[in-house]
C-alpha positions in Angstrom: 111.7 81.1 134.5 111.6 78.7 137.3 114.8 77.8 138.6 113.6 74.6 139.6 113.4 73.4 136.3 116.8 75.5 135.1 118.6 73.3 137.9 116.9 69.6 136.2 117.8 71.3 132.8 121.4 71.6 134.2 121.4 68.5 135.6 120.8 66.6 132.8 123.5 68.2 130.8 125.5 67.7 133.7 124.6 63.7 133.5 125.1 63.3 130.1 129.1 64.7 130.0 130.0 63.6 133.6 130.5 60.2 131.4 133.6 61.9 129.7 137.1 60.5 131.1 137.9 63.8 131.1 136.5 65.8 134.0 137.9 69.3 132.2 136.4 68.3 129.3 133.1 67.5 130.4 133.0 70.9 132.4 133.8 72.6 129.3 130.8 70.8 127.8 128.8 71.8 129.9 129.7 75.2 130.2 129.5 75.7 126.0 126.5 73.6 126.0 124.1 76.1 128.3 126.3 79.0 126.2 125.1 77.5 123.1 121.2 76.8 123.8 120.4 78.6 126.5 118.9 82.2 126.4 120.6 84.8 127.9 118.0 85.3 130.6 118.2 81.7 131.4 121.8 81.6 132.0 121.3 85.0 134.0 118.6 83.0 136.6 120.8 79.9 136.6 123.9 82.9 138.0 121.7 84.1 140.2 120.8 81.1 141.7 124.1 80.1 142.4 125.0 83.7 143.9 121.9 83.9 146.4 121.7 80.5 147.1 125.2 78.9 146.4 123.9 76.5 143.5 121.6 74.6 145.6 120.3 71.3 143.9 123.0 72.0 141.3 125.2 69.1 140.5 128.7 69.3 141.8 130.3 68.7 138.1 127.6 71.3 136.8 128.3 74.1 139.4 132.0 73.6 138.8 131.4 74.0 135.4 129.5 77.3 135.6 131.6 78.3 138.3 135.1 78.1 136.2 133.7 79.3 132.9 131.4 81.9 134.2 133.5 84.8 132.9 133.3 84.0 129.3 129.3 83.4 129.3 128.3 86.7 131.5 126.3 88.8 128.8 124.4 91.5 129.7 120.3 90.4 129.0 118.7 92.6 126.0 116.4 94.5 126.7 113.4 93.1 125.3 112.6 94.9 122.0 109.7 92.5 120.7 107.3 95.6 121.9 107.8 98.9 120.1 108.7 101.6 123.4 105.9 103.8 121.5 103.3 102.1 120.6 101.1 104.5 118.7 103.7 104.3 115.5 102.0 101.9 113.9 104.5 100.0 112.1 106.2 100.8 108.6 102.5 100.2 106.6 102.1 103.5 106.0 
């Protein structure tokens, strides 16, 4: 995924709750939000970015945000199991 377009998705969750009075609330909202709707992989990239290359283009409320509530979203990413690992089974059809 290209993290150009993770960092605008970020952003703009980052817009929407930097309104809130409440700057520990909005980070929280932030930080649940991307939980909540974003893949695991995506949240993986977004980490990944911000190691390597210290959030750059990242909002400063956002990168708080993933910064203080990092520990509770780190999941390791599935390995992806849409593709049978032997492919000659043919399925349950018999």
């Amino acid at each position: 995924m290209n993290i150009d377009h993770l960092v605008t998705m970020a952003n703009q969750i980052g817009g929407f709750f930097a309104s809130f009075p409440d700057r520990e609330e909005a980070q929280v909202g932030i930080a649940t939000h991307i939980e909540r709707y974003w893949a695991p992989r995506m949240r993986v990239r977004l980490y990944e970015h911000m190691d390597r290359e210290e959030g750059a283009g990242l909002a400063p409320i956002v990168l708080d945000a993933m910064t203080r509530h990092r520990r509770r979203q780190e999941l390791p990413v599935a390995e992806n199991t849409s593709v049978p690992k032997d492919e000659d089974t043919g399925g349950d059809a018999g």
